[in-house]
C-alpha positions as CSV (number, residue, x, y, z in Angstrom):
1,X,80.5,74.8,99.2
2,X,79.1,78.3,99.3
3,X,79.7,81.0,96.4
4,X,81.2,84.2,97.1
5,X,81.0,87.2,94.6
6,X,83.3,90.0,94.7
7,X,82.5,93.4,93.0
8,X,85.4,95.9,92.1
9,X,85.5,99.1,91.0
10,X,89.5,100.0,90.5
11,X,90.3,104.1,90.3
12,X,93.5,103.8,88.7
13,X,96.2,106.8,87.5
14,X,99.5,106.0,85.9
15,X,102.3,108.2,84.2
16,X,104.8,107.4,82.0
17,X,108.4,108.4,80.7
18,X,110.5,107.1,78.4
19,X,111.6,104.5,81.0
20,X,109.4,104.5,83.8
21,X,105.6,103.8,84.4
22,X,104.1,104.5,88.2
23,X,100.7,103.0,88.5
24,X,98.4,103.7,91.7
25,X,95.0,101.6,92.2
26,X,92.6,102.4,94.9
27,X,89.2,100.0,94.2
28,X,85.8,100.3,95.8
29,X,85.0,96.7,96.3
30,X,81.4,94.5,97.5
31,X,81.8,91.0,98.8
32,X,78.8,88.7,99.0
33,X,79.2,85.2,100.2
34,X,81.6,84.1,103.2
35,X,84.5,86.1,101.9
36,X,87.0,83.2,102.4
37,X,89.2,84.8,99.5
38,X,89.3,88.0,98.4
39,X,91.1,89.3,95.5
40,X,90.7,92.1,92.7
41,X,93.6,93.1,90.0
42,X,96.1,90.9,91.8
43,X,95.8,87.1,92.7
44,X,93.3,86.2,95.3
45,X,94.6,86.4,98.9
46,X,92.7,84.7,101.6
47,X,90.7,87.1,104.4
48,X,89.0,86.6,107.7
49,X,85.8,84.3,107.4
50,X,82.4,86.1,107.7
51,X,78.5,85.0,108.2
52,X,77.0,83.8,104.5
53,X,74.1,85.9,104.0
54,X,76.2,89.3,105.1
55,X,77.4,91.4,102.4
56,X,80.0,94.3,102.8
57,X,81.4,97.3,101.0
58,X,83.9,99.5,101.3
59,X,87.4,101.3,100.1
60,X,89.7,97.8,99.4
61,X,93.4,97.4,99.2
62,X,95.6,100.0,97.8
63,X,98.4,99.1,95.2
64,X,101.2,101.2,94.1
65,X,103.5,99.9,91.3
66,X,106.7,101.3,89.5
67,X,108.1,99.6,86.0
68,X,111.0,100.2,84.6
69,X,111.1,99.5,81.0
70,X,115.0,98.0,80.6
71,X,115.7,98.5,76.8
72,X,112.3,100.7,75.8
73,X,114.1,101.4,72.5
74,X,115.1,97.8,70.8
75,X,113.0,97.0,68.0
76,X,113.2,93.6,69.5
77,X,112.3,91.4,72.6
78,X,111.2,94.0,75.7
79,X,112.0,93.4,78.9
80,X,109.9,94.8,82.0
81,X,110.8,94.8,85.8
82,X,108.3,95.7,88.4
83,X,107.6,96.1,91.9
84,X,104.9,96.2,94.0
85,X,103.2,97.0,96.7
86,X,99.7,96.4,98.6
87,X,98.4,98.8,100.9
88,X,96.2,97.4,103.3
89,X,93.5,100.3,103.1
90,X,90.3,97.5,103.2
91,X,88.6,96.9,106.7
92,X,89.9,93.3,107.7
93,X,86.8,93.1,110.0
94,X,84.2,93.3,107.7
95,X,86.0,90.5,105.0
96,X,87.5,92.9,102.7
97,X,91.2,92.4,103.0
98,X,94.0,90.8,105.4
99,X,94.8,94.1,107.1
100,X,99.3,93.3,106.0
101,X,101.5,94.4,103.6
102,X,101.9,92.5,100.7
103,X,104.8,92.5,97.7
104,X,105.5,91.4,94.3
105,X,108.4,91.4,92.0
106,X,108.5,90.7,88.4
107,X,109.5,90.4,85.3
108,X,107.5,90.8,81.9
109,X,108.6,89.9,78.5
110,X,107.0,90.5,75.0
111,X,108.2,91.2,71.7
112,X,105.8,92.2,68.6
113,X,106.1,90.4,65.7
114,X,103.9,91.4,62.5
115,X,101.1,91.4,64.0
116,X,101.4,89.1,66.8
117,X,103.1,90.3,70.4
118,X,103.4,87.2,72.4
119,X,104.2,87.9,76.1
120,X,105.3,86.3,79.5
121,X,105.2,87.0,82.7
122,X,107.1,85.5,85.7
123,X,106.8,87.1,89.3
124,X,107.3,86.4,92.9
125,X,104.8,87.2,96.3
126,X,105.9,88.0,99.8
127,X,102.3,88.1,101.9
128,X,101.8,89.4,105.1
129,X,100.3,86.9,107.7
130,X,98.7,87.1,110.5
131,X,97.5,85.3,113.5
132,X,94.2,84.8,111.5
133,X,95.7,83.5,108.5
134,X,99.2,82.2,108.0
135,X,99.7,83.2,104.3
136,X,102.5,81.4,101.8
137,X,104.8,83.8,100.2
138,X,105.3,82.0,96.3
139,X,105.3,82.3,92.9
140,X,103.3,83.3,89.7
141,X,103.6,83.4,86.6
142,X,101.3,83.7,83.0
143,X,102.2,83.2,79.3
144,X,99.7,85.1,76.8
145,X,99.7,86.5,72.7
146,X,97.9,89.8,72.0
147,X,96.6,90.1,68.1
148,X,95.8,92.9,66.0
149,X,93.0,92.4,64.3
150,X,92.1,96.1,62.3
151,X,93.1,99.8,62.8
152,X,93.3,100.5,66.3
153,X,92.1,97.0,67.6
154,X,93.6,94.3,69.4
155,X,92.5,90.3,70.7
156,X,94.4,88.4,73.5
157,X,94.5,85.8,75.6
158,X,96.5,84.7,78.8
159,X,97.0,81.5,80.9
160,X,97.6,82.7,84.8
161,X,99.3,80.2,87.3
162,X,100.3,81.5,90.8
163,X,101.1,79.0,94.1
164,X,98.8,78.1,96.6
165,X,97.9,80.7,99.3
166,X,97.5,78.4,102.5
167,X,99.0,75.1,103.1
168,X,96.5,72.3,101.9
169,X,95.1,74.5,99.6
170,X,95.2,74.6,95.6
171,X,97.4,76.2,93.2
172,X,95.3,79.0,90.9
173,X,95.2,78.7,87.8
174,X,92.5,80.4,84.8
175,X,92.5,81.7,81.6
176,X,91.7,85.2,80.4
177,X,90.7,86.2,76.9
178,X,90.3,90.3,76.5
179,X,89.3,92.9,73.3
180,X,91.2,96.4,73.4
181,X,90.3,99.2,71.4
182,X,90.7,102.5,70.8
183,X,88.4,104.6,70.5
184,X,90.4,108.4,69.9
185,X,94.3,108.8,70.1
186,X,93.0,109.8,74.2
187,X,90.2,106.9,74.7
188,X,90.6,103.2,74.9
189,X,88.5,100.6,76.1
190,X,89.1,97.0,77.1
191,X,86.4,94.7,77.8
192,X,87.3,90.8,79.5
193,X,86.4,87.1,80.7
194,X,87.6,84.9,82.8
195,X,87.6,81.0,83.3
196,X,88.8,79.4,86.3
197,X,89.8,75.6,86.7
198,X,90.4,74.6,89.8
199,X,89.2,75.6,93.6
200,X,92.1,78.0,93.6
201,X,90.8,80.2,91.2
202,X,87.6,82.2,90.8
203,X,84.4,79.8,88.5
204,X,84.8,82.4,86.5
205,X,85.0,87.1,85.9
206,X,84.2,89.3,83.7
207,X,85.3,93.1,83.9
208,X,86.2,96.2,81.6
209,X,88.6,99.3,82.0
210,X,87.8,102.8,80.0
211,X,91.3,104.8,80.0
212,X,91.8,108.5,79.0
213,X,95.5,110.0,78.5
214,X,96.0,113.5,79.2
């Protein structure tokens, strides 16, 4: 009955091999509202209740993440596995994350095709409950096509689904639409929006990520 409104400002670094990709986030996050959920990059994952008119700030939860890319050569469908892991780094008392361990496993597929690369993603979350909130462990998944529309630019959207969090709650489940575009063969900028459908998911995000490669 009350809105909440969660601010995130993601550091992240990754490197990259032939094979491999290693990803490490570390957000600065604001929560105003009751903080009944909290989430950022990763689905929403409920968090100890606060008073309405408070709002906090602070570091927020950590995630580290390793891919391995399985056949990073074939001119065909790609195939991506993951892990990862959430660092509880966010104070629990002030609303800004569980204060466990969570992790994910997953798979990714795409394949480019002219100039359509249609992609899926299917994954599985093992949440660290506590005595505050008993957390489900489930699955997720999301089904998306990316589009190139001119030299260096590129349209998308994505259709997110992941289990509910807490017993008698709702499944999550929104859609995403997103622009990339590169700027320089270093800079690249992606801008985003987000539409949520059920009491789940978020009303609605919007967001934006400036990358530089070294």
């Amino acid at each position: 009955a009350t809105d909440t409104e969660v601010w995130s400002t993601p550091a992240i670094i990754s490197y990259e091999s032939h094979s491999w990709l290693f990803r490490a986030t570390i957000p600065y996050i604001t929560v105003k509202g009751p903080a009944s959920v909290i989430g950022d990059t990763e689905p929403a994952i409920a968090a100890p209740a606060r008073p309405t008119s408070q709002s906090e700030s602070g570091l927020g939860d950590a995630v580290v993440a390793a891919t391995l890319h399985t056949n990073p050569s074939s001119d065909d469908l790609k195939f991506d596995l993951t892990g990862r892991i959430k660092i509880p780094t966010a104070d629990d008392k002030k609303g800004l994350g569980t204060g466990e361990t969570d992790y994910y496993a997953q798979a990714d597929l795409y394949d480019t095709i002219g100039k359509m690369t249609p992609f899926g993603t299917v994954g599985y979350r093992f949440l660290g409950s506590s005595s505050t909130y008993r957390l489900r462990d489930g699955l997720y998944a999301s089904a998306g096509l990316l589009l190139r529309a001119g030299t260096g630019t590129s349209i998308g959207a994505s259709y997110d689904w992941s289990s509910r969090l807490v017993s008698g709650g709702d499944d999550s489940t929104d859609a995403t639409v997103f622009l990339t575009h590169n700027m320089t063969d270093r800079w690249n900028v992606v801008l985003y929006a987000l539409k949520g459908f059920d009491s789940g998911s978020p009303d609605y995000g919007f967001g934006g990520q400036i990358t530089y490669k070294f």
